[in-house]
C-alpha positions as CSV (number, residue, x, y, z in Angstrom):
1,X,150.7,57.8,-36.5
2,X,153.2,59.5,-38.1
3,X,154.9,58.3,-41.1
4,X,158.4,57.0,-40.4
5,X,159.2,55.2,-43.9
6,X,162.0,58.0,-44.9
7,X,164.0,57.5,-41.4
8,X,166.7,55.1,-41.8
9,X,167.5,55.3,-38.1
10,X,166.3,53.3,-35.8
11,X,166.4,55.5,-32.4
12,X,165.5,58.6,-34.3
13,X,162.2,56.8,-35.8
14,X,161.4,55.8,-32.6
15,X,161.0,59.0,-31.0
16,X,159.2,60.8,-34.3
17,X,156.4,57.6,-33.4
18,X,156.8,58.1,-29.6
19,X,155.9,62.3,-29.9
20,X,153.3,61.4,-32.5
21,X,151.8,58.7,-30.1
22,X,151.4,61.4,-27.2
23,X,150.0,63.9,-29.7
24,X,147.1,61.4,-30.7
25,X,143.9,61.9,-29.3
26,X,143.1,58.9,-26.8
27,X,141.0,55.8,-28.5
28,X,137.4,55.6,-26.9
29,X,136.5,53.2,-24.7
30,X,135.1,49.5,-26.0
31,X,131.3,49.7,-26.7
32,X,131.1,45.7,-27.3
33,X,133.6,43.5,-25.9
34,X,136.4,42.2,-28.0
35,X,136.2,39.6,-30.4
36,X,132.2,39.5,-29.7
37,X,132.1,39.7,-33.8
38,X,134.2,36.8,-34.2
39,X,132.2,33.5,-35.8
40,X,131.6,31.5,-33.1
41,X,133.0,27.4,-33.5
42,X,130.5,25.3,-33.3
43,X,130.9,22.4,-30.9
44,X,131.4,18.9,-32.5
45,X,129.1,16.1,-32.1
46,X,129.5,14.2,-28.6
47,X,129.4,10.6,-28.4
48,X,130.7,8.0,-31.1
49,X,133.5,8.9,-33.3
50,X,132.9,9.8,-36.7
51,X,135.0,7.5,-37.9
């Protein structure tokens, strides 16, 4: 992306990040699905309280 720091305006920024968006090369496709490397919660204890 390109970097719009320098322009103050708004509606010019925009479309410097807009052309430099089409020039990008596409993102690949997902190999794993997302968040599958997130930490899993683990389920609480059923049954009495713990308290």
């Amino acid at each position: 992306m390109a970097d719009t720091k320098a322009i103050t305006d708004k509606s010019e920024r925009k479309k410097v990040k807009r052309a430099a968006r089409k020039k990008a090369a596409p993102k690949a496709k997902r190999t794993a699905p997302r968040g599958s490397q997130k930490q899993k919660v683990k389920k609480l204890a059923r049954g009495q309280s713990k308290r």
